[in-house]
N, C-alpha and C positions, 0 to 999 in steps of 0.2 A: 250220335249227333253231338256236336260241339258247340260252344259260341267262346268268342277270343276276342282281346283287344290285339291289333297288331297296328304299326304305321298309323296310331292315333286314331285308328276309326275301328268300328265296331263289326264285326267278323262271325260268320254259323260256314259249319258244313255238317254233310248230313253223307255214311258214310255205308256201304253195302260191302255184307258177307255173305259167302255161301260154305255151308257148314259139310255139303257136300263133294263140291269141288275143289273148293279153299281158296275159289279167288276170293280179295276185297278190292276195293278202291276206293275212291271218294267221288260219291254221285253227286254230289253239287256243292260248290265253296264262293260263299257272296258277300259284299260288306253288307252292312247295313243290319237290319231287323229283319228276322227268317221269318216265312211265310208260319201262317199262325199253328199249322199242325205240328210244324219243329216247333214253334214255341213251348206247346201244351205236353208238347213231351218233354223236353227239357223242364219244366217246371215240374211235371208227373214225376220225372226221375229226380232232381236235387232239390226241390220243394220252393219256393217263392223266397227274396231277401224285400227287406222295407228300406227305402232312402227317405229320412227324415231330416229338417232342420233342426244343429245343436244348439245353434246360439243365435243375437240376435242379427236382423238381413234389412244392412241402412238403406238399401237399395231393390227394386223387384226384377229391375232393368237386367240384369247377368243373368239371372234364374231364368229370365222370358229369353233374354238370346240363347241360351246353352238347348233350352226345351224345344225353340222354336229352329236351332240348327238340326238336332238329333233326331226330333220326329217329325221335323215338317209343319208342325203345326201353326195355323192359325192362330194371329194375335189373342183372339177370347179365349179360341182352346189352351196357348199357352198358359195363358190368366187363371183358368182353372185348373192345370196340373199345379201350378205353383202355388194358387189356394192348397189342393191335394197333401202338398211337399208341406207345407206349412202346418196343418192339422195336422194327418194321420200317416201321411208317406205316402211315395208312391209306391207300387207292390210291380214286381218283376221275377226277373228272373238273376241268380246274385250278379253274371257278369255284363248286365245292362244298366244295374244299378251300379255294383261298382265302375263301368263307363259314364253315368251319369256323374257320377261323384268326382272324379277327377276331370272333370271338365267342369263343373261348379266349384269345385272349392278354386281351380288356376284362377279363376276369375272374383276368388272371396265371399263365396257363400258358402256359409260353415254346416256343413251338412256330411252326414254318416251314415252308412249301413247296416244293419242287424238283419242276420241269417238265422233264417229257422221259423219266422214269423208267417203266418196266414193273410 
């Protein structure tokens, strides 16, 4: 299982072998946010990254577009990850965060990733 940034949007595929015959291919390839069992194993196997804010954010307004393009969410739900981003980070998986991250900083919110965190 993989997740990639390509063409500016965010990308999983999830990949089968057979140890017996030797085919592989790739069982499914999608943008967006993989259904949650890819997730938990992508997270299982490279461990979780945190996207925190570094500095200060004159503005709420980019944080809530950037949150509310990537995951869909609703104005309050955005409100509250951006609370999240503000305190303690959001916690993912590193190549979601770092897709978050560069789509918040193009737009000037000065915000980072640390790999390795819970």
């Amino acid at each position: 299982m993989n997740q990639f940034i390509q063409r500016d949007d965010l990308w999983w595929d999830a990949e089968i072998s057979c140890d017996t015959c030797g085919m592989a291919g790739c069982e499914d390839s999608s943008p967006g946010r993989p259904p949650e069992d890819v997730r938990k194993a992508l997270l299982t196997a490279h461990g979780p990254a945190r996207l925190r804010v570094v500095g200060p954010m004159p503005s709420l307004v980019p944080a809530l577009k950037v949150l509310r393009e990537v995951s869909g969410a609703s104005l309050p739900d955005a409100r509250k990850q951006v609370d999240e981003l503000r305190r303690g980070g959001l916690v993912g998986t590193l190549t979601e965060m770092e897709f978050l991250r560069l789509r918040l900083r193009r737009l000037g919110v000065p915000v980072d990733v640390e790999f390795g965190t819970d």
